[in-house]
C-alpha positions in Angstrom: -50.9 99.9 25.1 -51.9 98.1 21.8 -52.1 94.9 21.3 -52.7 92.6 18.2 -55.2 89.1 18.4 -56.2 86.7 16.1 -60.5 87.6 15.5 -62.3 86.0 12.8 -59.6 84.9 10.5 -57.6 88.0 10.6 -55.2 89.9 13.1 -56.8 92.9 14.6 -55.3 95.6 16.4 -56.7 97.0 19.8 -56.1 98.3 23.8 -54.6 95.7 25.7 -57.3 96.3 28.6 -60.3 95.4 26.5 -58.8 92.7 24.8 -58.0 90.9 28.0 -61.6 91.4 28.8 -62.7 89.8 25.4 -61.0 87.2 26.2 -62.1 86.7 29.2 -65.8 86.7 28.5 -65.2 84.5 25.3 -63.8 81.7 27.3 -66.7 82.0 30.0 -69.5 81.9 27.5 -67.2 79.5 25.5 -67.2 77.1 28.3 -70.7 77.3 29.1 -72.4 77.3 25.4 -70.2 74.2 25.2 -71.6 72.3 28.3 -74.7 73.1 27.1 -74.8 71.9 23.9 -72.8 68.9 24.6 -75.9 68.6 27.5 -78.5 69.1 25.1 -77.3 67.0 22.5 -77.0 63.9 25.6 -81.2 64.8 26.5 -82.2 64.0 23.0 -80.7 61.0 23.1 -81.8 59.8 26.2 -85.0 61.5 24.7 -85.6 58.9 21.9 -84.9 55.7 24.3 -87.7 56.7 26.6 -90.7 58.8 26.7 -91.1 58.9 30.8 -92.7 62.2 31.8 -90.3 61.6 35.3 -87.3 61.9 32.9 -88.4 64.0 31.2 -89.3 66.4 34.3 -85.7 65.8 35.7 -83.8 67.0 32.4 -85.9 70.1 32.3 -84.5 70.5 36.3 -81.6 69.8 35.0 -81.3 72.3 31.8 -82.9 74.4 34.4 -80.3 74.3 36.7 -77.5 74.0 34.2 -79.3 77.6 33.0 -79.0 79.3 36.2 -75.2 78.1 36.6 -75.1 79.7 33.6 -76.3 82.7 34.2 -73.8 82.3 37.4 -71.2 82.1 35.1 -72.5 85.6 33.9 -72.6 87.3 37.1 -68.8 85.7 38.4 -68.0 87.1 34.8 -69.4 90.5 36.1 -67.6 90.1 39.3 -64.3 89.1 37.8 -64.6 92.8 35.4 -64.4 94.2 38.6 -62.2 92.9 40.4 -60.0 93.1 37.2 -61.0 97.3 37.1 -57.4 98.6 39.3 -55.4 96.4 37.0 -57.4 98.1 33.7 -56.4 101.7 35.6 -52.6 100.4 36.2 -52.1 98.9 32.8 -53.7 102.7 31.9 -51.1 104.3 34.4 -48.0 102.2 32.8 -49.3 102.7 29.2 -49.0 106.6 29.9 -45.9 106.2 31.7 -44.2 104.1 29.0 -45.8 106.6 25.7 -44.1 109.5 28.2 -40.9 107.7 28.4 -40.7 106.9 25.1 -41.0 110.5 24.2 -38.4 111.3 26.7 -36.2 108.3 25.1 -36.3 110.1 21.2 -35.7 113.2 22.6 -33.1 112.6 24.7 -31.7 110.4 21.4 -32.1 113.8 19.2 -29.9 115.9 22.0 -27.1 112.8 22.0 -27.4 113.1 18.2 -27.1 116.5 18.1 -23.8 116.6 20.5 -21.9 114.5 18.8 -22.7 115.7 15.3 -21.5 119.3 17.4 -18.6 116.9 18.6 -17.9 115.7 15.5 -17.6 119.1 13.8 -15.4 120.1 16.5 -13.0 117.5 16.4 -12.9 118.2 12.5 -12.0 121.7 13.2 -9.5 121.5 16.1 -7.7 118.3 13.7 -7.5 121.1 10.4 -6.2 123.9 13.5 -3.3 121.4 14.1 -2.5 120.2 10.9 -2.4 124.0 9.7 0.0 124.7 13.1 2.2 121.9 12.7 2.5 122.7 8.5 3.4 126.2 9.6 5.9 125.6 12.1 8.0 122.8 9.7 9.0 126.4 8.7 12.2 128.0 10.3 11.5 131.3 10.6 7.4 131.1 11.7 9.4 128.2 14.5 11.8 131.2 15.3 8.5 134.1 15.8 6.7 131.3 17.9 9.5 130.6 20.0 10.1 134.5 20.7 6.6 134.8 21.4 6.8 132.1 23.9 9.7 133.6 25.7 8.1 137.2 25.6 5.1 136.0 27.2 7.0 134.0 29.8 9.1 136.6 31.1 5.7 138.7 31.0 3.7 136.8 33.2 7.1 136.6 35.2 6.0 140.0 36.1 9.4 141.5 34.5 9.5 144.9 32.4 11.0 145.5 28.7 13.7 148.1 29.0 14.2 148.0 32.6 14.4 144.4 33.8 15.0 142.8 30.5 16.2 144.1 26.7 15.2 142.4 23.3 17.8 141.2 20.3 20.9 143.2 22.3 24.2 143.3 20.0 26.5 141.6 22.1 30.5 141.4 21.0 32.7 138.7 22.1 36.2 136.9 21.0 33.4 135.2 19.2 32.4 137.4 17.4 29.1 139.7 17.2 25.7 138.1 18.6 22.8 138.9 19.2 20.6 136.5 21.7 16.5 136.7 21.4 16.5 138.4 25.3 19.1 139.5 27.6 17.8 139.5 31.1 19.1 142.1 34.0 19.9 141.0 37.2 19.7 142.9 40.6 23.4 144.2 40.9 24.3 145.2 37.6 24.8 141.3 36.7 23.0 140.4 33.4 22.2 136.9 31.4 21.9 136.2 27.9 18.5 133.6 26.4 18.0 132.5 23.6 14.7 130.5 22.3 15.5 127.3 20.3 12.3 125.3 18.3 13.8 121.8 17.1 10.1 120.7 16.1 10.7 118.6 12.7 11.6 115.2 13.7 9.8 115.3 16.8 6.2 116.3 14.9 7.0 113.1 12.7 7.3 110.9 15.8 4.8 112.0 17.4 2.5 110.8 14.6 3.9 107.5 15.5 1.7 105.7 18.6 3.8 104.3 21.7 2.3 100.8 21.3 3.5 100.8 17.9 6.4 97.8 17.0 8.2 96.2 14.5 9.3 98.7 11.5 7.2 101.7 12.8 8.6 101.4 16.5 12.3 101.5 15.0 10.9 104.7 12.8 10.0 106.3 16.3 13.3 105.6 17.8 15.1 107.0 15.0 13.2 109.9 14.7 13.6 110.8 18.6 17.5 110.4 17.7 17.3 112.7 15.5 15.5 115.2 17.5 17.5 114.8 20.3 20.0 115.2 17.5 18.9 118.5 16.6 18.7 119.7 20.2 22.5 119.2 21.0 23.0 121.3 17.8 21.1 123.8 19.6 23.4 123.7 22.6 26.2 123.4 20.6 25.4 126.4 18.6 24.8 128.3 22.0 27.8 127.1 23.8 30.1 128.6 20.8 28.7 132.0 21.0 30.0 132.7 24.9 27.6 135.6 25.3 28.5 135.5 29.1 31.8 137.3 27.5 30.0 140.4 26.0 27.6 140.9 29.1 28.8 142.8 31.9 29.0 140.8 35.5 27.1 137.8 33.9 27.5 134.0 34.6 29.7 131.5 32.2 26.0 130.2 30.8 23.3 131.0 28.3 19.9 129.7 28.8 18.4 127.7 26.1 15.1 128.3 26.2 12.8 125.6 24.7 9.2 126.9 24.2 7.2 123.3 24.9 7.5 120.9 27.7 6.9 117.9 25.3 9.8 119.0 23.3 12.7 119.0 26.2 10.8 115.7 27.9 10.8 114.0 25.1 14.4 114.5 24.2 15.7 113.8 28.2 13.7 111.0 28.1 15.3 109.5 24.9 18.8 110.7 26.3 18.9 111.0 29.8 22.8 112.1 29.6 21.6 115.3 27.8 21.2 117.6 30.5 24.7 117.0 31.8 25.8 117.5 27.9 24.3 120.7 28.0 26.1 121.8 31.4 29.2 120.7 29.9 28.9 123.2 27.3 27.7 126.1 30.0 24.3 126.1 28.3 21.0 125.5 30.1 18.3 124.1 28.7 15.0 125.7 30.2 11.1 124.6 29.4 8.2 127.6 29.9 8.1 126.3 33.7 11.3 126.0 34.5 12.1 129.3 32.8 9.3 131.4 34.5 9.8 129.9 38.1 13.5 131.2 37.1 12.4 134.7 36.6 9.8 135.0 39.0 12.6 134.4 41.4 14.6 137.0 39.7 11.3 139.6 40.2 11.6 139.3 43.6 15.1 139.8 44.1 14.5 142.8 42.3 11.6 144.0 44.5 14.2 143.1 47.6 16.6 145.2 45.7 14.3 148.2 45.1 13.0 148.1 49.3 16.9 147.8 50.0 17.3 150.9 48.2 14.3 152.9 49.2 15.8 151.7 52.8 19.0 153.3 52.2 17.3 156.5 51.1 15.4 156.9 54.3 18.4 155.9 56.4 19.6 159.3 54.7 17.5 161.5 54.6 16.4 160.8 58.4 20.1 161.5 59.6 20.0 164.5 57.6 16.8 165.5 59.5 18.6 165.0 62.5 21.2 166.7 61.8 19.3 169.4 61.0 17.7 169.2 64.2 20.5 169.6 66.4 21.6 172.6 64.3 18.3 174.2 65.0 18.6 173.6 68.7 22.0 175.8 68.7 19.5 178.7 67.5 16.5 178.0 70.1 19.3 178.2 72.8 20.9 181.3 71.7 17.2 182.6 71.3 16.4 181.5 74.9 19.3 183.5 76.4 19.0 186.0 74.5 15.3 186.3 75.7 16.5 185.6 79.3 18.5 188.7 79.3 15.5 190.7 78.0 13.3 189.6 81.0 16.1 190.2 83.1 16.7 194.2 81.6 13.2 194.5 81.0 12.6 193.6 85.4 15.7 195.6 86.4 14.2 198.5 84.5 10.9 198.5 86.3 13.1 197.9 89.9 14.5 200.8 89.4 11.9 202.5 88.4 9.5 201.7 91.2 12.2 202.4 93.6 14.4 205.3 92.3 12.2 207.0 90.3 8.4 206.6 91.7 9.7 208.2 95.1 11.1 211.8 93.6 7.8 211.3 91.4 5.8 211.4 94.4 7.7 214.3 96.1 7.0 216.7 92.7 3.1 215.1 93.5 3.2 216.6 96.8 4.0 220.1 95.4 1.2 220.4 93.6 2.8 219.3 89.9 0.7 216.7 87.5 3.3 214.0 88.4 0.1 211.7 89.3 0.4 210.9 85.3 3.0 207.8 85.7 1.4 204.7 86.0 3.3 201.6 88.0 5.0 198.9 85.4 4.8 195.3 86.4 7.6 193.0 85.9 7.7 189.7 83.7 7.6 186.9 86.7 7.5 183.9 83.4 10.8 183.0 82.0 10.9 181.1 78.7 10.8 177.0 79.1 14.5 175.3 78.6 15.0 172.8 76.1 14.4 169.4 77.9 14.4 167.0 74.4 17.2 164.8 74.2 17.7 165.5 70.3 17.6 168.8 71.1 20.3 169.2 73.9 22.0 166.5 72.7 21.7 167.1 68.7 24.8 169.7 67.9 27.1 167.8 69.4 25.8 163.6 69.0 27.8 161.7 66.2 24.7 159.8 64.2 26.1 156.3 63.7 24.9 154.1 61.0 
């Protein structure tokens, strides 16, 4: 560590170690050069009042002495260096330590500087991203695409299908008149449901820009400009409620959904008019955020999973009592087949009865005469009858009534 000390007039600049040790050597010889003089200076005045050799002799003893204390001084000096040797190696130690931390200080400063500048440009660019958004969407038709991309990705991750669990801009026609909602969705059934996305964004972006701690004449500015959104969104539901698209749908509910593609947006409008929801009801109109909307359809997706394994049940119900049916006929044909084989056995043994005991004996006579009757070999019967039917859906198939 570096220190700066006033030598000689002037400040000079050195290690903190060896100017501790300076300094502690100047104020040893300091003190002693001073006792000395100041002694010496006392012996020549004494020295002038009287010329006795015994005085004289004792102020030699005692320069003599005040020279080996002295030289004392000198060696404590010596002994005090060393003593004082760990603390030089500690204040070494720390001085490192506080040169590394230092280093580890400015560059830890340069990261930090470097993060926020990153930060900084960040923020710059996410602020010009949603300025740009909110510019574009002030305009109707890019509020309309955003909306209907909203509600296509919601009834996507609903896990629903175009063009077989839900249709896009369907021409319905009513006593109304001809509409056409952004999505109809079908239920399992045949029942069907009409949504339509809504985006009242304008005076809700302007009061948004407005903080909640705000008062006097910029709080009254927010209010009104929550009026006038929640303004906007009974429009909305008026507009819907108008249309009845529940008349043009086949086996659909008396209500359209309104399908509002931001939580903020239907929140912030409930919140400022609590009595809106019940408005909307009133009008058979339901006003639906992304959650609310997709926890709607997800339901929907599984009732149509339900409907599908209903089905498929059905179908194997069917085709297993056909099966059976089948069955039993079959079994009329293995018992006709078993008799029949029955009698065979039953000819087939008769045959060899009679032959063994009708026609064997003559045989033998013509044998005894001397003719080649010996020729005929002896038939064996069939002992083994075929097995009878013993399954119950086999005895019991061509004439059991399947039930369902």
């Amino acid at each position: 560590m570096q220190v700066r000390v006033w030598v000689r007039g002037d400040w000079q600049t050195g290690d903190m170690n060896e100017t501790i040790v300076a300094v502690l050597i100047g104020l040893a010889l300091g003190v002693g050069l001073g006792f000395l003089v100041g002694w010496l200076v006392a012996g020549r005045r004494n020295a002038r009042g009287s010329d006795d050799p015994i005085a004289l002799k004792a102020q030699l003893e005692m320069m003599q002495r005040q020279y080996d204390d002295l030289r004392g001084n000198q060696d404590t000096e010596n002994k005090i260096l060393q003593a004082l040797t760990p603390v030089s190696e500690r204040l070494t130690d720390m001085q490192r330590t506080v040169t590394a931390l230092e280093k580890q200080r400015n560059e830890q400063h340069g990261q930090i500087s470097q993060q926020l500048r990153a930060a900084l440009a960040s923020e710059e660019l996410l602020r010009g991203t949603a300025e740009q958004l909110a510019s574009a969407l002030r305009s109707n038709s890019v509020r309309g695409v955003w909306g209907e991309v909203q509600l296509r990705r919601v009834v996507e991750a609903a896990g629903l299908i175009e063009r077989v669990d839900f249709d896009v801009q369907s021409q319905i026609s009513s006593d109304a008149g001809i509409g056409k909602p952004d999505m109809v969705i079908h239920l399992p059934g045949g029942k069907n449901i009409a949504v339509d996305a809504k985006v009242p964004f304008t005076a809700y972006l302007e009061a948004s820009k407005i903080p909640f701690t705000a008062t006097g004449e910029e709080a009254a500015r927010r209010e009104s400009l929550l009026k006038q959104h929640v303004a906007a969104v009974r429009a909305h539901v008026d507009a819907l409620g108008k249309k009845s698209y529940w008349d043009g749908l086949s086996a659909s509910p008396e209500l359209v959904i309104c399908f509002i593609p931001s939580e903020a947006l239907i929140s912030t409008a409930i919140e400022t008019d609590p009595a809106l929801m019940d408005y909307a009801f009133s009008k058979k109109v339901a006003l639906a955020s992304p959650v609310t909307l997709w926890s709607v359809l997800k339901t929907v997706a599984f009732s149509w999973q339900q409907d599908v394994l209903t089905e498929d049940a059905a179908k194997l119900f069917a085709v297993g009592r056909e099966l059976l049916q089948r069955l039993g006929g079959m079994a009329k044909h293995i018992e006709t087949l078993g008799r029949s084989i029955s009698s065979t056995v039953k000819g087939y043994n008769s045959f060899v009865g009679s032959l063994e005991t009708r026609v064997f004996p003559s045989a033998r006579k013509l044998n005894e005469l001397g003719t080649a009757a010996d020729l005929l070999t002896e038939l064996e019967g069939v002992d083994q009858m075929p097995r009878e039917l013993s399954a119950p859906e086999l005895l019991e198939g061509p004439t059991k009534e399947l039930k369902d």
